[in-house]
PyMOL Python script that loads the backbone (N, CA, C, O; Angstrom):
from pymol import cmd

cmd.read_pdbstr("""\
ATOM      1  N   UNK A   1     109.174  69.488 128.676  1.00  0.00           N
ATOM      2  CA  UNK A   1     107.816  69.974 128.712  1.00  0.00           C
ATOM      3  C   UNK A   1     107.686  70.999 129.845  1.00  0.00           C
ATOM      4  O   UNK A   1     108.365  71.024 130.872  1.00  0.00           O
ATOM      5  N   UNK A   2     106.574  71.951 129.449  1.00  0.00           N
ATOM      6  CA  UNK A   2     106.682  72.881 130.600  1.00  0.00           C
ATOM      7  C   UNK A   2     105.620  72.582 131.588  1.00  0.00           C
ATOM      8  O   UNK A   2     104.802  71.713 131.287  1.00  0.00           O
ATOM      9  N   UNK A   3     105.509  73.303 132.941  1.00  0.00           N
ATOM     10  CA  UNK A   3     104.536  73.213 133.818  1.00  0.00           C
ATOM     11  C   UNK A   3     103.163  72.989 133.593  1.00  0.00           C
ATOM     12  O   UNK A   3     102.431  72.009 133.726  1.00  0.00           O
ATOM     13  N   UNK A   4     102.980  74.336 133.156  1.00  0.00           N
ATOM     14  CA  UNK A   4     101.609  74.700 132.323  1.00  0.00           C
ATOM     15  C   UNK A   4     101.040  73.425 131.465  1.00  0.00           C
ATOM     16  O   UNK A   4      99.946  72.873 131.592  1.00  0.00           O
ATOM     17  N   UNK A   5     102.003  73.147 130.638  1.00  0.00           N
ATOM     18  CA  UNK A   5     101.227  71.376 129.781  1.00  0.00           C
ATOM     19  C   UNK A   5     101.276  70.472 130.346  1.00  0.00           C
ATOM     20  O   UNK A   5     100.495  69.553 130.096  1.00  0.00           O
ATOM     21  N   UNK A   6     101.974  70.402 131.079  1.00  0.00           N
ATOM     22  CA  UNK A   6     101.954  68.753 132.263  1.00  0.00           C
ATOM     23  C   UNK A   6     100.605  69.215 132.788  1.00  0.00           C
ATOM     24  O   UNK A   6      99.668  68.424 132.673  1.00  0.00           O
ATOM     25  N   UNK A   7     100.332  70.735 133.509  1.00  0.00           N
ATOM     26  CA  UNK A   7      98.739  70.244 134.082  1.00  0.00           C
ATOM     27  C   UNK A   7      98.335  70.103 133.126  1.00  0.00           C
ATOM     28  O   UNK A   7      98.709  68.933 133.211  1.00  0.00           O
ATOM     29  N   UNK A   8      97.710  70.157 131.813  1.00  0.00           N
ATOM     30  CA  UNK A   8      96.855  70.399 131.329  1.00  0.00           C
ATOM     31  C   UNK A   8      96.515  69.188 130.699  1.00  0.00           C
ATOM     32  O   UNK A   8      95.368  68.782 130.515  1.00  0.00           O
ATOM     33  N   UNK A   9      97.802  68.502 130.302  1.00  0.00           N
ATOM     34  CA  UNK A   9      97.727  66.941 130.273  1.00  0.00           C
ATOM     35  C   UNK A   9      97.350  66.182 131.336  1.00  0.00           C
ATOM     36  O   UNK A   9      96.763  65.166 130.964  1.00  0.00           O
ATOM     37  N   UNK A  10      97.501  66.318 132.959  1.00  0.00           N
ATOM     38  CA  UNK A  10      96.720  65.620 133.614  1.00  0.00           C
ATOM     39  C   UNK A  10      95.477  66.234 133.787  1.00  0.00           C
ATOM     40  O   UNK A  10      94.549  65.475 134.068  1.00  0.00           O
ATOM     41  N   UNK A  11      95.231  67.458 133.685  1.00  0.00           N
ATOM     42  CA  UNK A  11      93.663  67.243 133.733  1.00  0.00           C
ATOM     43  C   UNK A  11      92.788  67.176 132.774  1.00  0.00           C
ATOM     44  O   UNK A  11      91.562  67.228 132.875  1.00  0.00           O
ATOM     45  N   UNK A  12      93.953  66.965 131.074  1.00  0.00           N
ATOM     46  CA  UNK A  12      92.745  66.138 130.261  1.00  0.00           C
ATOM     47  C   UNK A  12      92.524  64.917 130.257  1.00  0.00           C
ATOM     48  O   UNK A  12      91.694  64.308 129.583  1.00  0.00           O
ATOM     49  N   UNK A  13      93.597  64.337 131.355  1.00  0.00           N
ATOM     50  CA  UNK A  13      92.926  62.703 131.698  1.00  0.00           C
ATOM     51  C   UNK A  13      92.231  62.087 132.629  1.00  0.00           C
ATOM     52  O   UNK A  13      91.777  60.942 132.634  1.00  0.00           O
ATOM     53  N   UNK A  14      92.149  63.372 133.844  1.00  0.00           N
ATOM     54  CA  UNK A  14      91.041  63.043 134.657  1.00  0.00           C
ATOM     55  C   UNK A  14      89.295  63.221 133.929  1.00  0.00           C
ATOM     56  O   UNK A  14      88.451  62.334 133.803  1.00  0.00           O
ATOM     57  N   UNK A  15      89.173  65.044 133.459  1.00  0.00           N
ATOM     58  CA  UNK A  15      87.767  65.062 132.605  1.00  0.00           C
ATOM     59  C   UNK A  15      87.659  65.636 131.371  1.00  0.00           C
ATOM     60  O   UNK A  15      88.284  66.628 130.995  1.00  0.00           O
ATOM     61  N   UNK A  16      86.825  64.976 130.713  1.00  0.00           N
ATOM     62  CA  UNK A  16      86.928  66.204 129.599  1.00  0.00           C
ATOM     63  C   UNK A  16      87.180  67.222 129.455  1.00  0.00           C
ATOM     64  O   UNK A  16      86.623  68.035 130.192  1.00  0.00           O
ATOM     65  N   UNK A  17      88.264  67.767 128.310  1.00  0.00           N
ATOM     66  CA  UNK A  17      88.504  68.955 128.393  1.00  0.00           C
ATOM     67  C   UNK A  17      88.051  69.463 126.959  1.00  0.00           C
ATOM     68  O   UNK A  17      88.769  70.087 126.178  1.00  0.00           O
ATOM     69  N   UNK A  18      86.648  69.061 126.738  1.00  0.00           N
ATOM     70  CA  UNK A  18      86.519  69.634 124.766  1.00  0.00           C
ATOM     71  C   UNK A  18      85.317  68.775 125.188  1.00  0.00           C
ATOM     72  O   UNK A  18      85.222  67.836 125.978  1.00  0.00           O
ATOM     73  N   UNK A  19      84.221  69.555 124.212  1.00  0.00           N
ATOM     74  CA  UNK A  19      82.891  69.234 123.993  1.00  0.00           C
ATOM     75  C   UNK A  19      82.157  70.026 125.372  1.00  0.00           C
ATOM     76  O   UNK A  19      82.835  70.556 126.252  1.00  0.00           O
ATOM     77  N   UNK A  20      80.917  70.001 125.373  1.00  0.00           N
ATOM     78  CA  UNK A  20      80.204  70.590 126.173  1.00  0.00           C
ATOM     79  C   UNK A  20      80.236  70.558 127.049  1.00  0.00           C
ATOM     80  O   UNK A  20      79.416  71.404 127.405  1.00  0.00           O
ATOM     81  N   UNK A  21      80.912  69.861 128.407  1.00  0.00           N
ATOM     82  CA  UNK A  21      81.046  69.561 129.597  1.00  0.00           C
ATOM     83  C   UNK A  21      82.558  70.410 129.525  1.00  0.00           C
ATOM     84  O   UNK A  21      83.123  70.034 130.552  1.00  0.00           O
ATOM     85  N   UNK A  22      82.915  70.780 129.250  1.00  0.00           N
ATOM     86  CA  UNK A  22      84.570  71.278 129.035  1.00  0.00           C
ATOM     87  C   UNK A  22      84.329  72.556 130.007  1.00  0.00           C
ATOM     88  O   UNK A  22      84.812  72.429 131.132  1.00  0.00           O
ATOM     89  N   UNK A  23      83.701  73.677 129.750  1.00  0.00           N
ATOM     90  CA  UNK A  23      83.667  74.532 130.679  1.00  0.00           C
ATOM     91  C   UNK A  23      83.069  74.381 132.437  1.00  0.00           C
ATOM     92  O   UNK A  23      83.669  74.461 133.508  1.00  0.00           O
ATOM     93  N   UNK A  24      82.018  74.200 132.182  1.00  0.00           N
ATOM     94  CA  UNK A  24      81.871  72.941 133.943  1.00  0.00           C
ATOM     95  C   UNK A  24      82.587  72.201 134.834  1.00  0.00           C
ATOM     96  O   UNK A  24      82.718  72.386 136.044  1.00  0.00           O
ATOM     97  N   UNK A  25      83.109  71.219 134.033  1.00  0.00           N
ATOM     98  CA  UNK A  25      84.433  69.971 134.566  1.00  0.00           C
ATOM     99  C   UNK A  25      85.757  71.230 134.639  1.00  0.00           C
ATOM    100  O   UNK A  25      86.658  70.716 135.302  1.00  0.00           O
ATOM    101  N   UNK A  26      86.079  72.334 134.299  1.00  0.00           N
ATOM    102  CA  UNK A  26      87.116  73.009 134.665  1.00  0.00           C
ATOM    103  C   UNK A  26      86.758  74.127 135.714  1.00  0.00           C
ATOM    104  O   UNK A  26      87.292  74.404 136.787  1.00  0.00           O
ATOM    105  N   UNK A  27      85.538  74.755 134.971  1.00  0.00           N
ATOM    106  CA  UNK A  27      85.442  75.590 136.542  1.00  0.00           C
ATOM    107  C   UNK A  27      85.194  74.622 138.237  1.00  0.00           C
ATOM    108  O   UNK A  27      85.409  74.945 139.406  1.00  0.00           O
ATOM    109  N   UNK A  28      84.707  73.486 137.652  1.00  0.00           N
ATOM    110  CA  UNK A  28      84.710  72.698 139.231  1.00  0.00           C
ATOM    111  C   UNK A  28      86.172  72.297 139.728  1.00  0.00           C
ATOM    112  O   UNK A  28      86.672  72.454 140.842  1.00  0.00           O
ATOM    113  N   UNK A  29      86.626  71.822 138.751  1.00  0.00           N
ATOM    114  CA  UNK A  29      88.568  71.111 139.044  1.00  0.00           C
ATOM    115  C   UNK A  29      88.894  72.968 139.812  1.00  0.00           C
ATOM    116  O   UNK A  29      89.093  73.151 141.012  1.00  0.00           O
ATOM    117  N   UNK A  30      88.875  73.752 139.075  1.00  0.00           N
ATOM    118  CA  UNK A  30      89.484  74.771 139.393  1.00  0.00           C
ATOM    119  C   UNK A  30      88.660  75.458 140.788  1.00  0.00           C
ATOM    120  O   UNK A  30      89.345  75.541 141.808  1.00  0.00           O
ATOM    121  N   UNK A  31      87.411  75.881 140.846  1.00  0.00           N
ATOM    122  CA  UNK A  31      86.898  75.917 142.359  1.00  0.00           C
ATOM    123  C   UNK A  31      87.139  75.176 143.479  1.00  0.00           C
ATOM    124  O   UNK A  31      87.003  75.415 144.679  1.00  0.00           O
ATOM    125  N   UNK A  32      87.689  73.816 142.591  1.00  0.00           N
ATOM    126  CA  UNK A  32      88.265  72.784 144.127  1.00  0.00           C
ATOM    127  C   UNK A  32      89.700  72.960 144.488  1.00  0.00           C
ATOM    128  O   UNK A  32      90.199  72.501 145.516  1.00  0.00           O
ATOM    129  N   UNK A  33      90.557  73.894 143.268  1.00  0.00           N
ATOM    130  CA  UNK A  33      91.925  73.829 143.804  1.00  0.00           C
ATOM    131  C   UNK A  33      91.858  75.143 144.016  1.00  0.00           C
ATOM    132  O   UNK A  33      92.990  75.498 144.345  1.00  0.00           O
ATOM    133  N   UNK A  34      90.832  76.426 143.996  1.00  0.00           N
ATOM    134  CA  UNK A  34      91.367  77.612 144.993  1.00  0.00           C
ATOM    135  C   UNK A  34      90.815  77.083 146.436  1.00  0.00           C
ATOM    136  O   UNK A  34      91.583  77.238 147.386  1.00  0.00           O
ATOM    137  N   UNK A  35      89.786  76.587 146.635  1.00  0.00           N
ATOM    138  CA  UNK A  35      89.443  76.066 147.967  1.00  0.00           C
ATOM    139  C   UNK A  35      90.374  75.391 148.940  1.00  0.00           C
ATOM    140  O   UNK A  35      90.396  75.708 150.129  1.00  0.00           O
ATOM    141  N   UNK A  36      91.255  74.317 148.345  1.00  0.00           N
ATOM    142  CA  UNK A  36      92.146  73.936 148.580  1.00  0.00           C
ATOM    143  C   UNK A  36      93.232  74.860 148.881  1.00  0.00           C
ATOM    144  O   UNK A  36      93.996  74.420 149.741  1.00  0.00           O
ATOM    145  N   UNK A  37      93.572  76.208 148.347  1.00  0.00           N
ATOM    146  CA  UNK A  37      94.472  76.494 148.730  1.00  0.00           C
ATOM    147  C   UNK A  37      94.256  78.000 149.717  1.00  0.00           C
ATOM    148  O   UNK A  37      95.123  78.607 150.346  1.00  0.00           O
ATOM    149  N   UNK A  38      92.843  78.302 149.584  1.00  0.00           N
ATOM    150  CA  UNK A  38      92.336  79.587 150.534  1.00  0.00           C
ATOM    151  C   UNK A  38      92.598  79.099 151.764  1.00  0.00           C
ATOM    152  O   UNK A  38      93.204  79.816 152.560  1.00  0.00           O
ATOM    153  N   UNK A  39      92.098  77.514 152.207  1.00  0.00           N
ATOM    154  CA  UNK A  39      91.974  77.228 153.159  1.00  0.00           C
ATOM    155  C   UNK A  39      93.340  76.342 153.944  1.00  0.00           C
ATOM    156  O   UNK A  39      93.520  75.848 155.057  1.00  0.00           O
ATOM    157  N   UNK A  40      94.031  76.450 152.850  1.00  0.00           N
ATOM    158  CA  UNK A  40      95.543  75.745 153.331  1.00  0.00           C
ATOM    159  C   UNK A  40      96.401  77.038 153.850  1.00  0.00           C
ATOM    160  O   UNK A  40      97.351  76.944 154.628  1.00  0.00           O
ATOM    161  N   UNK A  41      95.980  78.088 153.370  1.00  0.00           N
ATOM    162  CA  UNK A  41      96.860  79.270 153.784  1.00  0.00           C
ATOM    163  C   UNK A  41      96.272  80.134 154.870  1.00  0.00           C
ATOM    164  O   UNK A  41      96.859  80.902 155.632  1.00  0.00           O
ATOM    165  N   UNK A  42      94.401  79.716 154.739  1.00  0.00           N
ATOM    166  CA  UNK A  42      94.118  81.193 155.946  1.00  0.00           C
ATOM    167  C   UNK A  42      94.419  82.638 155.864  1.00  0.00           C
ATOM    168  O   UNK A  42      94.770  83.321 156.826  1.00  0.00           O
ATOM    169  N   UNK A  43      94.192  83.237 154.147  1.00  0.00           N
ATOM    170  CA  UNK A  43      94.861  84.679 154.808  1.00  0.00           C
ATOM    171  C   UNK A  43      94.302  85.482 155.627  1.00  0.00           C
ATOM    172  O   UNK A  43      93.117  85.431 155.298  1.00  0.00           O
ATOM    173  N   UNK A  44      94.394  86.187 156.478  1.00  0.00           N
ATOM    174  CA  UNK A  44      94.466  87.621 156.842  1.00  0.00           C
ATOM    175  C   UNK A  44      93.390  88.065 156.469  1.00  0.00           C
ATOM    176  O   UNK A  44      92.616  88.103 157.426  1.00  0.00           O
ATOM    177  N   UNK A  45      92.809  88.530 155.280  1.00  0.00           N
ATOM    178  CA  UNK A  45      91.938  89.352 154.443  1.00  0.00           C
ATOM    179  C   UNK A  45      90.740  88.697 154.793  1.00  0.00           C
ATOM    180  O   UNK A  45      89.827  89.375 155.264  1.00  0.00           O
ATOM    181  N   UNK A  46      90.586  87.331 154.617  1.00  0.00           N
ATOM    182  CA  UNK A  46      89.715  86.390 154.703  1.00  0.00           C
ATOM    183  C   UNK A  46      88.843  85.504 155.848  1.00  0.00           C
ATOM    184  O   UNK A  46      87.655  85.181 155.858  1.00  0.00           O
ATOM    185  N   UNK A  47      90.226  85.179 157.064  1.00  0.00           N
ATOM    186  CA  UNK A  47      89.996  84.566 158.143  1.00  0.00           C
ATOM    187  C   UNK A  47      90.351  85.502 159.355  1.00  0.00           C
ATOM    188  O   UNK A  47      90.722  86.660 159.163  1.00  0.00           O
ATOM    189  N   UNK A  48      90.218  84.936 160.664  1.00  0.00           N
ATOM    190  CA  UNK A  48      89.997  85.972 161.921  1.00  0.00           C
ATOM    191  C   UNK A  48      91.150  84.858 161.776  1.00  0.00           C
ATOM    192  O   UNK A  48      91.389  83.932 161.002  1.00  0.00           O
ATOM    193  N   UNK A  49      91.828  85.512 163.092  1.00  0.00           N
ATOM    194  CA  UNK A  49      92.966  84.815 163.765  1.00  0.00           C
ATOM    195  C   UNK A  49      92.966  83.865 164.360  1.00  0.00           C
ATOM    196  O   UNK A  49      94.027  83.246 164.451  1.00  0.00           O
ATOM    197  N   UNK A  50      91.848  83.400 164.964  1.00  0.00           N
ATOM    198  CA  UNK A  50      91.202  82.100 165.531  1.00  0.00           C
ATOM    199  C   UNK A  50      90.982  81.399 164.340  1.00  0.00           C
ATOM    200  O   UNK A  50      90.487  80.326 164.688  1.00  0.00           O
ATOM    201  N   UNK A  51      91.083  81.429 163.149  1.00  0.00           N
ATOM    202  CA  UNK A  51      90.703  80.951 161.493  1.00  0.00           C
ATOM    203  C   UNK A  51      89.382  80.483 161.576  1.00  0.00           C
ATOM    204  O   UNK A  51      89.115  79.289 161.433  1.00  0.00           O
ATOM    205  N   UNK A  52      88.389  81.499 161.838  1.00  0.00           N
ATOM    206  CA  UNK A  52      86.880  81.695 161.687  1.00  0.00           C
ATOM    207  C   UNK A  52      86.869  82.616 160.316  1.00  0.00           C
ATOM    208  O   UNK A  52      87.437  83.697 160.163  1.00  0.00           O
ATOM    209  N   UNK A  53      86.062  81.887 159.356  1.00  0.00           N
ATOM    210  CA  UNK A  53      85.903  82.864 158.283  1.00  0.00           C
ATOM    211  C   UNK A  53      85.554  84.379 158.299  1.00  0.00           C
ATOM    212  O   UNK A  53      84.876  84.536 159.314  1.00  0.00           O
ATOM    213  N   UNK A  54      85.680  85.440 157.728  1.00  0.00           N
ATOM    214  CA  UNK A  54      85.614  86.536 158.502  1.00  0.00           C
ATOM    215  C   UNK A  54      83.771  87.077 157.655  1.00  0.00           C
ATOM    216  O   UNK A  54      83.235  86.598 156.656  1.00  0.00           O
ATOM    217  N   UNK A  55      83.352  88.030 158.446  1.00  0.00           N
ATOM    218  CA  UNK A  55      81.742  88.087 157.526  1.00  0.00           C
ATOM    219  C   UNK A  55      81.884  88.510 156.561  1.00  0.00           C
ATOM    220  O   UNK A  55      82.967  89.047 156.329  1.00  0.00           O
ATOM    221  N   UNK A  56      81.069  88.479 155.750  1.00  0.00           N
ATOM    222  CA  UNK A  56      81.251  88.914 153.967  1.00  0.00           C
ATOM    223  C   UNK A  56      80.439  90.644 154.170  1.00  0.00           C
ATOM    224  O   UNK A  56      79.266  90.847 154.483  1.00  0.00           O
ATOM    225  N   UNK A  57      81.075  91.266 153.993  1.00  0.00           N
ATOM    226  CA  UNK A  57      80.618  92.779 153.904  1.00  0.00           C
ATOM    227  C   UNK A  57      79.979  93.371 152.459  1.00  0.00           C
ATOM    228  O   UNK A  57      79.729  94.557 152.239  1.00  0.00           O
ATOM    229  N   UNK A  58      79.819  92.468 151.716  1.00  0.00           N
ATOM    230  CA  UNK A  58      78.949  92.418 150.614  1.00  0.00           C
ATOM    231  C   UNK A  58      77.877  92.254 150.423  1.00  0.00           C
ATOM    232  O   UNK A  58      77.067  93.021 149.903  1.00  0.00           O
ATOM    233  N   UNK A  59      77.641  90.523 151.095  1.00  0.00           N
ATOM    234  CA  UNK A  59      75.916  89.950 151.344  1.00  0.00           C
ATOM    235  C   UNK A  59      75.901  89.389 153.330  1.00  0.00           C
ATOM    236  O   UNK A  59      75.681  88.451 154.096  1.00  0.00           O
ATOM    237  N   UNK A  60      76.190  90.375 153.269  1.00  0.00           N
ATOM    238  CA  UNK A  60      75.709  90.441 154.935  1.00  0.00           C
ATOM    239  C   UNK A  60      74.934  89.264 155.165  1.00  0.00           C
ATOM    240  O   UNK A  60      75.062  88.150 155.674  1.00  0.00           O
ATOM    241  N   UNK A  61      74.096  89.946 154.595  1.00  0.00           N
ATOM    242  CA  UNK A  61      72.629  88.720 155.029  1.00  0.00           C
ATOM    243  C   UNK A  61      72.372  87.706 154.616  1.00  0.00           C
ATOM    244  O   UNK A  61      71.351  87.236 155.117  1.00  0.00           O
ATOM    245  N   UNK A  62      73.027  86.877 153.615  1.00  0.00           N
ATOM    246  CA  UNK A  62      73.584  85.939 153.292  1.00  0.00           C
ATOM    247  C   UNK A  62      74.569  85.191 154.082  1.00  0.00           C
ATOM    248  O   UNK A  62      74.183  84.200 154.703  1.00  0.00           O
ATOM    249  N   UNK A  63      75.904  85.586 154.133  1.00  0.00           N
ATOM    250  CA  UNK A  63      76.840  84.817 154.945  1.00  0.00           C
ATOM    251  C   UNK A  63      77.288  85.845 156.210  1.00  0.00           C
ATOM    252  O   UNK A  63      78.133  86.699 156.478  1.00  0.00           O
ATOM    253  N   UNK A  64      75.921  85.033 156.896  1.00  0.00           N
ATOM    254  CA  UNK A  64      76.270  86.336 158.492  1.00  0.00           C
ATOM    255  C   UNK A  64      77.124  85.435 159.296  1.00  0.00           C
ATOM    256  O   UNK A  64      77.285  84.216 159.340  1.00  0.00           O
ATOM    257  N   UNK A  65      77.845  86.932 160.204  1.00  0.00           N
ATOM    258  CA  UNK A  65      79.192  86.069 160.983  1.00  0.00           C
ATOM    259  C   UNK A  65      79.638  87.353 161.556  1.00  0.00           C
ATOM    260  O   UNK A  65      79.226  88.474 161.259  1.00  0.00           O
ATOM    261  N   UNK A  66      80.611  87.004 162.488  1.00  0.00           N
ATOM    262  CA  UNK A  66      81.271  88.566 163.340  1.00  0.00           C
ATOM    263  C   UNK A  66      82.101  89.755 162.993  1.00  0.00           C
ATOM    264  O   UNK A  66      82.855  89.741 162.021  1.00  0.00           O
ATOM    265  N   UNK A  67      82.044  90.186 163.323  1.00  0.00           N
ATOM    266  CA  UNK A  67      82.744  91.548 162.841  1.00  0.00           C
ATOM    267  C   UNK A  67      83.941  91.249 163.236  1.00  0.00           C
ATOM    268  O   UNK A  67      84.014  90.538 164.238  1.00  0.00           O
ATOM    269  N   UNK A  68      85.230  91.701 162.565  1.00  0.00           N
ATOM    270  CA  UNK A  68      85.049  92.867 161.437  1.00  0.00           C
ATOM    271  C   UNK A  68      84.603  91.981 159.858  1.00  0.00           C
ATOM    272  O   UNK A  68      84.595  90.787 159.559  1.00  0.00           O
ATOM    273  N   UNK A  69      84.299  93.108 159.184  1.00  0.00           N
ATOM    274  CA  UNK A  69      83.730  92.555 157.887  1.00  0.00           C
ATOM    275  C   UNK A  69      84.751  92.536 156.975  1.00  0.00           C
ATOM    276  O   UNK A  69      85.807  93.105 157.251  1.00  0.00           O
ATOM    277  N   UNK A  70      84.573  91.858 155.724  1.00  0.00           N
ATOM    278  CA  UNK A  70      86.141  91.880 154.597  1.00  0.00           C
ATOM    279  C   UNK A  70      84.792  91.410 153.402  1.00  0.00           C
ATOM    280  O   UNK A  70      83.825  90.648 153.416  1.00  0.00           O
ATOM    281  N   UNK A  71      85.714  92.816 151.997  1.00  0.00           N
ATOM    282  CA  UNK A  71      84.921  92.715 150.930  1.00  0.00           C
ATOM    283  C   UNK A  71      85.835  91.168 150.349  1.00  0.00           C
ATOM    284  O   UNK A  71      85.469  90.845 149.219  1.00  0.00           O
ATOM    285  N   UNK A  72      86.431  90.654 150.685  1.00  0.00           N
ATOM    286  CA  UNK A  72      87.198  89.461 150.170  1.00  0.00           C
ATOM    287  C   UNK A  72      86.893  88.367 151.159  1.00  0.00           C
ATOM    288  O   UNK A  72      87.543  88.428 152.203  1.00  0.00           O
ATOM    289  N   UNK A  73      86.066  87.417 151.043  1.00  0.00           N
ATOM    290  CA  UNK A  73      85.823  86.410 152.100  1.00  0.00           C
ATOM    291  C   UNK A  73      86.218  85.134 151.380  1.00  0.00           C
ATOM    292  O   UNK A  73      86.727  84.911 150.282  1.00  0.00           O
ATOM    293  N   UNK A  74      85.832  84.425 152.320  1.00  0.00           N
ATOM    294  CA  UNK A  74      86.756  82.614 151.681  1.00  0.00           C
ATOM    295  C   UNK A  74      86.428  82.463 150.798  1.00  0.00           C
ATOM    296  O   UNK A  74      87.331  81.851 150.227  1.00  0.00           O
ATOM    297  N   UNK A  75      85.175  82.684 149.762  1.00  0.00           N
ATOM    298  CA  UNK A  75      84.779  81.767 148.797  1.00  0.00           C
ATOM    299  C   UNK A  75      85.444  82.820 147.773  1.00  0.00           C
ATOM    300  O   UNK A  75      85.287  82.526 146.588  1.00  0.00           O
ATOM    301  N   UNK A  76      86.138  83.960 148.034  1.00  0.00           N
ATOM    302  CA  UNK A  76      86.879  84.308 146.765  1.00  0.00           C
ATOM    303  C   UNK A  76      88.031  83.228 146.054  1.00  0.00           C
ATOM    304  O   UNK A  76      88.252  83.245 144.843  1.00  0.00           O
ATOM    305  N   UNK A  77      88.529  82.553 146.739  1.00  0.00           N
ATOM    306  CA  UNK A  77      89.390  81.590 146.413  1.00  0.00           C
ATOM    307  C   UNK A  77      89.180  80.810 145.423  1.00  0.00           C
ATOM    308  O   UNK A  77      89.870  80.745 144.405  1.00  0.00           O
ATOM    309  N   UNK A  78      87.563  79.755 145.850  1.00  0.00           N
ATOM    310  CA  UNK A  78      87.029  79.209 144.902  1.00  0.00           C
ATOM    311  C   UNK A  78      86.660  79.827 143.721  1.00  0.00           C
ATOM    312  O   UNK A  78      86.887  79.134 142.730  1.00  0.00           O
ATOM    313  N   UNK A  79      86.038  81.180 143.455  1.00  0.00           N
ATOM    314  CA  UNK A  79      85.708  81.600 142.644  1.00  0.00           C
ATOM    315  C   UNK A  79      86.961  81.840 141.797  1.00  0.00           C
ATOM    316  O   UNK A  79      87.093  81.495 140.623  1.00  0.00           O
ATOM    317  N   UNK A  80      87.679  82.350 142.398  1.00  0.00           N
ATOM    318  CA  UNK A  80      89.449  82.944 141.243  1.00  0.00           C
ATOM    319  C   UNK A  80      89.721  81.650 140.534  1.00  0.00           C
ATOM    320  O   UNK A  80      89.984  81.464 139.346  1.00  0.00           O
ATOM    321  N   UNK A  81      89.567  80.562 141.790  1.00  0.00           N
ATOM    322  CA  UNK A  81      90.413  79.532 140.481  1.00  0.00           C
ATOM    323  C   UNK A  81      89.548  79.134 139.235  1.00  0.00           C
ATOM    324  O   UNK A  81      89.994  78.850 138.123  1.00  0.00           O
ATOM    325  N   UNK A  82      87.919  79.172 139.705  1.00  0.00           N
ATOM    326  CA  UNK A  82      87.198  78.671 138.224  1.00  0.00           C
ATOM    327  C   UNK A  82      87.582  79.635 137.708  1.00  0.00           C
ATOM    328  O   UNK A  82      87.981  79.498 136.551  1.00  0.00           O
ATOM    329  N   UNK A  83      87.619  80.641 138.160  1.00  0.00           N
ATOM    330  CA  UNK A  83      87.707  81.864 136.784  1.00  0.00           C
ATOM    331  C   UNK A  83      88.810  81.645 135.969  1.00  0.00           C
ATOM    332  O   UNK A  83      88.884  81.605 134.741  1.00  0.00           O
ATOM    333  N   UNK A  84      89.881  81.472 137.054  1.00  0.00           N
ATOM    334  CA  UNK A  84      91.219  80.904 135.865  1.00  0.00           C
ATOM    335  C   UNK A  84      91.066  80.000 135.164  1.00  0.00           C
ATOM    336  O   UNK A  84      91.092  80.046 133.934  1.00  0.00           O
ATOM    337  N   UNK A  85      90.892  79.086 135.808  1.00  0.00           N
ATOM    338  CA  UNK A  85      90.580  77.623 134.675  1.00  0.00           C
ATOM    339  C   UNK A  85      89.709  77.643 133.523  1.00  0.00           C
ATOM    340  O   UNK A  85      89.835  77.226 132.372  1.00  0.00           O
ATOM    341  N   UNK A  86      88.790  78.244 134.149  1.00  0.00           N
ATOM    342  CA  UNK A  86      87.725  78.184 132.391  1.00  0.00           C
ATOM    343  C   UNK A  86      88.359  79.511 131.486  1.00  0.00           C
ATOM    344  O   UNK A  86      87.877  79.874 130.413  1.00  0.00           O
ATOM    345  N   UNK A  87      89.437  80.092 132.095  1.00  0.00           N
ATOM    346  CA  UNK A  87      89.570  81.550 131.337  1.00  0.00           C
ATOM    347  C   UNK A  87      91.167  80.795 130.739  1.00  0.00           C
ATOM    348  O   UNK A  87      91.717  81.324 129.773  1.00  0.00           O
ATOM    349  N   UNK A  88      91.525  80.093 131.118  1.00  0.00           N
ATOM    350  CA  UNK A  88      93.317  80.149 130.613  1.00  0.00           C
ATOM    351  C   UNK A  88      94.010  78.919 130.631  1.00  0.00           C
ATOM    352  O   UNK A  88      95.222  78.704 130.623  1.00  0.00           O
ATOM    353  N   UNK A  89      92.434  77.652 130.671  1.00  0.00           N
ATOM    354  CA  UNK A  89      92.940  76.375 130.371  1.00  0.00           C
ATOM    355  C   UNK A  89      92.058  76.114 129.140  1.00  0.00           C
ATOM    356  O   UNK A  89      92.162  75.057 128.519  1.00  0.00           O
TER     357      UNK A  89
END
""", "prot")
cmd.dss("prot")
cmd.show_as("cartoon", "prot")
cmd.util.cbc("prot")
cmd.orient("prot")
């Protein structure tokens, strides 16, 4: 069996993966494993060197914080993985 179906077999036994909750229950599984891994790595793009999130140069005024600014801030992480998951599971 390959990679790809082993996850997909465990995460059709943690939540539904079919019927109406199917897109939800994957973009959350999947927002919790880019989070998991934005913040296991800290890049560069994202965090200051002290690993202070860096400010979002998008919605400023939303997620205010120090300069310098990055159009890529932490919560891109979360967002990529729902996107994958509901897009390619």
């Amino acid at each position: 069996m390959d990679i790809w179906g082993g996850a997909i077999e465990k995460l059709e036994s943690v939540l539904p993966m079919e019927g109406a909750m199917a897109v939800p229950a994957r973009a959350a599984i999947g927002a919790g494993v880019g989070y998991l891994v934005i913040s296991a790595v800290r890049p560069g793009f994202a965090y200051t060197e002290d690993g202070k999130p860096r400010q979002d140069a998008v919605f400023p005024q939303i997620f205010p914080g120090e300069q310098p600014a990055t159009y890529t801030p932490w919560w891109t992480g979360p967002l990529m993985g729902a996107v994958a998951f509901t897009t390619f599971i």
